[in-house]
N, C-alpha and C positions, 0 to 999 in steps of 0.2 A: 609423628614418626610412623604411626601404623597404617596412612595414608601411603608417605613414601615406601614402605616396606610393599603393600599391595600394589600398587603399580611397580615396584622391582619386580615383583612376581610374576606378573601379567606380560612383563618385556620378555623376561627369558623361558615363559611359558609360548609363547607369541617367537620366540625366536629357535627354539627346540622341536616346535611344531614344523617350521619352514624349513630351517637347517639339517635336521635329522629327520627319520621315520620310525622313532621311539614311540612317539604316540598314537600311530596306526597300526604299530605292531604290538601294542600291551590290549590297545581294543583286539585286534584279529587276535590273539591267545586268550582274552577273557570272555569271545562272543565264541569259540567253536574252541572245547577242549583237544581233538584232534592235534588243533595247531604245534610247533614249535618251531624255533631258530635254531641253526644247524648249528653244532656244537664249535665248529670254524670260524662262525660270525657272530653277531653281537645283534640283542636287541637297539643296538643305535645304529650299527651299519646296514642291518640287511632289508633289502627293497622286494619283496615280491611282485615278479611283474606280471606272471599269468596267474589268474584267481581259479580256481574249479566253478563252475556256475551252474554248481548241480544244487542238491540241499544244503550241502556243508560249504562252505567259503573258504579249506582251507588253499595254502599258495600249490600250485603246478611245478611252477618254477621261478627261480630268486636268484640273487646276488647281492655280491657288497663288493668293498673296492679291488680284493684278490681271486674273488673264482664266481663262478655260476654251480648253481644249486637246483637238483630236480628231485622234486619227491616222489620216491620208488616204489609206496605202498607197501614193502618188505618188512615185516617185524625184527629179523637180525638186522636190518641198515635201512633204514627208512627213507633213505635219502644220498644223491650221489653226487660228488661236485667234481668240478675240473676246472685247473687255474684259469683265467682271463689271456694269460698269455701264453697259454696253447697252441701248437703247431699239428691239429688237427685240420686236414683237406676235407675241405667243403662244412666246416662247421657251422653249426645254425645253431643258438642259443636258443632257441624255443623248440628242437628237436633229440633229446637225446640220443636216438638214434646215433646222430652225426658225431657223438662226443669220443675220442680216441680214448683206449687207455694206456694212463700213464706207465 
């Protein structure tokens, strides 16, 4: 039985890893305390797409399936989002600049 239980393990380890980004986001929070998930998303939704490539590795900017996420460096709001279905002219997801506000 503890054969099969270890290979149950390993699938849905194996399957969590591919289907989610749970497990690159618990390492990028346990490798750079800076890090966090923006209070809107879930450590299983949110995908950081731009990394900083300075010393710290924390994310630039992120998303998950309702908005895009850019990290502000601001201590009162560390961070700004704006939904995915946005009717900003000339939007650029890797620019906040281009971000309307709501």
């Amino acid at each position: 039985m503890s054969k099969r239980f270890a290979v149950a393990v390993a699938v849905v380890a194996v399957v969590l890893t591919w289907a989610t980004p749970v497990f690159t986001n618990a390492l990028m929070l346990l490798m750079d305390r800076m890090n966090f998930i923006p209070g809107e998303s879930s450590i299983w939704t949110f995908k950081p797409y731009e990394i900083n490539q300075g010393s710290s590795n924390y994310w630039l900017y992120g998303e998950d399936a309702r908005s895009y996420y850019h990290f502000a460096y601001i201590p009162n709001a560390p961070y700004r989002s704006i939904s995915k279905s946005n009717q900003c002219a000339g939007f650029d997801k890797r620019d906040v600049r281009t971000w309307c506000t709501p």
